[in-house]
Each structure stands twice: as C-alpha cells, then as structure tokens.
BALOSE-320339 format. One record per residue (C-alpha): x, y, z; residue number from 1; chain. Coordinates in pm, 1 decimal. Each point is the difference from the previous one (the first is absolute). Example, Ala and Ser with C-alpha at 12.3 -4.5 7.8 and 13.67 -1.06 7.14 Angstrom:
BEGIN
[[1230.0 -450.0 780.0] 1 "A"]
[[137.0 344.0 -66.0] 2 "A"]
% end
This chain:
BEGIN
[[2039.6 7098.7 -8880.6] 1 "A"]
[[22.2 -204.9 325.8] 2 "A"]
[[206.5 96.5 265.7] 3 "A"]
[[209.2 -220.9 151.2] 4 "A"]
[[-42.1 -122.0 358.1] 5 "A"]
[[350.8 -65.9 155.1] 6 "A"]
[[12.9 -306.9 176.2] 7 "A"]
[[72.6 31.8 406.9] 8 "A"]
[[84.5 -286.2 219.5] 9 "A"]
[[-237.3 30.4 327.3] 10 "A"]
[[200.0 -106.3 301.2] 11 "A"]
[[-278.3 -81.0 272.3] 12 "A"]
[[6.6 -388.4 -77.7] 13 "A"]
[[361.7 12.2 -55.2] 14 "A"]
[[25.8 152.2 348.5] 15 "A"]
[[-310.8 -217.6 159.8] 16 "A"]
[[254.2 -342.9 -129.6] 17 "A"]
[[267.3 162.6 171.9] 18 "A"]
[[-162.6 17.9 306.3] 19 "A"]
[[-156.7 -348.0 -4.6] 20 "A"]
[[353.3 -117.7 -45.9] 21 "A"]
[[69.2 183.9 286.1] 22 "A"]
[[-212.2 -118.5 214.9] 23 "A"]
[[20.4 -362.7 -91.0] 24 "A"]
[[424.8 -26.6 35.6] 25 "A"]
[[-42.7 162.4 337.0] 26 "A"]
[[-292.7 -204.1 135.2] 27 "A"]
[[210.3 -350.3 -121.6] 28 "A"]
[[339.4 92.4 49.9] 29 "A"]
[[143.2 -133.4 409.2] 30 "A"]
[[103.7 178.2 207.6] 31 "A"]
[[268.2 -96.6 309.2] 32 "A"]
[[-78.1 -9.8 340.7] 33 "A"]
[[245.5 183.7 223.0] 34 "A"]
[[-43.5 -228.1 274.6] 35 "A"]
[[132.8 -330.4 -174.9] 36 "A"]
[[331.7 75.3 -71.2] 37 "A"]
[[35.9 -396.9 -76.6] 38 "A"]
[[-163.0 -228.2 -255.1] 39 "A"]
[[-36.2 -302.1 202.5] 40 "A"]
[[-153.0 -349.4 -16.4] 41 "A"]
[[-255.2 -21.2 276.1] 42 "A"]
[[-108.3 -310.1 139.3] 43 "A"]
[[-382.1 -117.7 29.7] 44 "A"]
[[-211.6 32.4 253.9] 45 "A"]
[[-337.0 -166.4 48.5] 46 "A"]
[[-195.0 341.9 167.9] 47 "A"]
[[17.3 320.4 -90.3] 48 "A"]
[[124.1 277.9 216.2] 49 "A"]
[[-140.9 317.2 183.7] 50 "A"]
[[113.1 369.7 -188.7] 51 "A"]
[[210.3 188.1 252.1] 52 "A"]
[[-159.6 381.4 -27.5] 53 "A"]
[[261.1 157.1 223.1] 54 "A"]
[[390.5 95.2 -42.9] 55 "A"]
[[213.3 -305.5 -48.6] 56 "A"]
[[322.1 -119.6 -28.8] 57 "A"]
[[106.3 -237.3 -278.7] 58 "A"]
[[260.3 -246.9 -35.1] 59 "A"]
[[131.1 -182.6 -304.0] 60 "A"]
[[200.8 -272.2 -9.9] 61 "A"]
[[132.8 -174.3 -281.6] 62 "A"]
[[248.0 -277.5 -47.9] 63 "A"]
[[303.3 239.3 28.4] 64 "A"]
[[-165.6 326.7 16.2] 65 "A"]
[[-207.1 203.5 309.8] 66 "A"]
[[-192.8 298.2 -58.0] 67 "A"]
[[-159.4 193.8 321.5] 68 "A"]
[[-317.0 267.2 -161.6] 69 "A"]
[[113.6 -77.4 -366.7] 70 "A"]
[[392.4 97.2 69.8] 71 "A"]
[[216.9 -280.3 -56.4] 72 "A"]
[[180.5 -25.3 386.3] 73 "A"]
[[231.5 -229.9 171.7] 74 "A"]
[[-61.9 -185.1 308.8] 75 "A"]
[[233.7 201.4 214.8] 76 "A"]
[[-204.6 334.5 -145.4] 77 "A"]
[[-349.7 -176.9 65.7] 78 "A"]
[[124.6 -42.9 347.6] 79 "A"]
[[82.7 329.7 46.0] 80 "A"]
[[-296.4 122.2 -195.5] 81 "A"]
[[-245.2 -282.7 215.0] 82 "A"]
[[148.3 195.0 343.0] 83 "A"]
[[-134.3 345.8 -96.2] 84 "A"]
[[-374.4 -117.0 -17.8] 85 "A"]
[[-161.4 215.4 273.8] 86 "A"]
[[-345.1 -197.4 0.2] 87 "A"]
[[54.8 -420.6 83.5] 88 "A"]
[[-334.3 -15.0 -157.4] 89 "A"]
[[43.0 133.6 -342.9] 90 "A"]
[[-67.1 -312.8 -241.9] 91 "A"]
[[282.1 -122.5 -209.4] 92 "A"]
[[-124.0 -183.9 -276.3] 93 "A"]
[[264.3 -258.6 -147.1] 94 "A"]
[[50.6 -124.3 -328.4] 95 "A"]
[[248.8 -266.0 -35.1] 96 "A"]
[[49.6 -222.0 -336.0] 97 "A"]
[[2.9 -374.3 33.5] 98 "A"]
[[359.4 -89.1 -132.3] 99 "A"]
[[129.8 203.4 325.6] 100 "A"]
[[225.7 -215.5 223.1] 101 "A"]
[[-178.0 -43.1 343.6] 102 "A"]
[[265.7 90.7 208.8] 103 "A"]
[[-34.8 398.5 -168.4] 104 "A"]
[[-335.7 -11.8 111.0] 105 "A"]
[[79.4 -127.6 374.1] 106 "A"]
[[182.8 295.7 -27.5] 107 "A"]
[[-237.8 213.8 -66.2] 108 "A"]
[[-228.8 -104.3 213.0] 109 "A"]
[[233.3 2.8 283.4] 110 "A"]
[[89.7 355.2 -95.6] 111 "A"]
[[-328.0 117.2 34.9] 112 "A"]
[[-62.7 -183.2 309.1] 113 "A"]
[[309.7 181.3 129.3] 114 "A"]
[[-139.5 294.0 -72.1] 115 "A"]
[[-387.5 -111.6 180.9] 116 "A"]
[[-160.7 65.6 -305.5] 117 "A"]
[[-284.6 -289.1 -3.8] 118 "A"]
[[-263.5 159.6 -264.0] 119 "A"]
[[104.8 -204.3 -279.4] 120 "A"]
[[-184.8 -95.7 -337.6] 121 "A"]
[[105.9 -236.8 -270.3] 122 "A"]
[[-78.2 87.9 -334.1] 123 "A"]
[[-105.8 -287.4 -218.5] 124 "A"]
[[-59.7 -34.2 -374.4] 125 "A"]
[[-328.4 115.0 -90.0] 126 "A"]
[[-252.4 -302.7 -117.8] 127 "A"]
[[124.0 -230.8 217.7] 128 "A"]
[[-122.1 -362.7 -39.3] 129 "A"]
[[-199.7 -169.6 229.0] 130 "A"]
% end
C-alpha cells in the first residue's frame, strides 16, 4: 500500500508577497512635510530659486491664516516671536498664497523690517512658466 503524503502549505512566497506589498505601499504612500503647515496656492515665477542649506525661518501666510515654522501664529505672536531672532542674518524664507489681501503682506513686510531682518526669499511654485 501507498502511504499517504499530507499536504503542507510552504509559506516563503506567501511571506516574500507580503513583503513586496510592503515595500511597495511604503515607497508610494506621501508623506507630510513638517515645515508647511499650509496648503497654499503659490504664484508663478519665471526663474527658479537658490536652496537655502542653513537654519531658516519660515512664514506662511494664507488668506486668513499665518503660520511661523509650521505653527499656525498670529501677527501679534510673529512679532514677538520675529524680536527674539538673535542673528539679523538668518534667512526667512516666505511663502504667501496669491488670494492674500496686500495690505497683510505690507504688514508683514513691515514687521520684519521692524525687526532688521533683510535675508528674505520668496518661495514660488515649482515649474514656473517662462
């Protein structure tokens, strides 16, 4: 008589698919950057800009909301917050969205002028036409 073989189910590939799945969810899925606390509609530019390799600070401004280092902030906290910069020199890169009402940004600007800070970069939308 013939003896039965009992049937096992070999994991490896089962574990290999696993993996692969993995892998692939982790290398598409998005992931937020801290440092834009604000989904905002950049404007255009025409050149592109210069990477900043050393510390920054960064201010957000939307239409009714202001975020200083990706932590929504009012104006009367930015000031404060603007004053306790030690180094004049430290770039603060600014990202405003185009439906803001000019007078916020004279504001803004005036603030940091206040406060000598002159090191300032405008962040554009990336793929700007020409």
């Amino acid at each position: 008589m013939r003896r039965r073989e009992s049937l096992t189910l070999d994991m490896t590939p089962l574990v290999d698919v696993v993996f692969l799945l993995l892998i692939f969810f982790l290398v598409t899925s998005v992931f937020k950057k801290e440092e834009l606390a604000l989904l905002l509609n950049l404007p255009e530019g025409k050149e592109g800009g210069k990477m900043v390799e050393r510390k920054e600070a960064i201010i957000e401004m939307g239409s009714d909301i202001l975020a200083y280092n990706g932590r929504p902030i009012t104006l009367e906290a930015l000031d404060d917050a603007l004053a306790k910069i030690g180094d004049k020199q430290l770039p603060v890169i600014v990202r405003i969205d185009e439906k803001v009402e000019y007078g916020r940004i004279i504001k803004l600007f005036d603030m940091l002028k206040k406060h000598h800070l002159s090191n300032i970069a405008l962040v554009e939308k990336e793929g700007g036409t020409q």
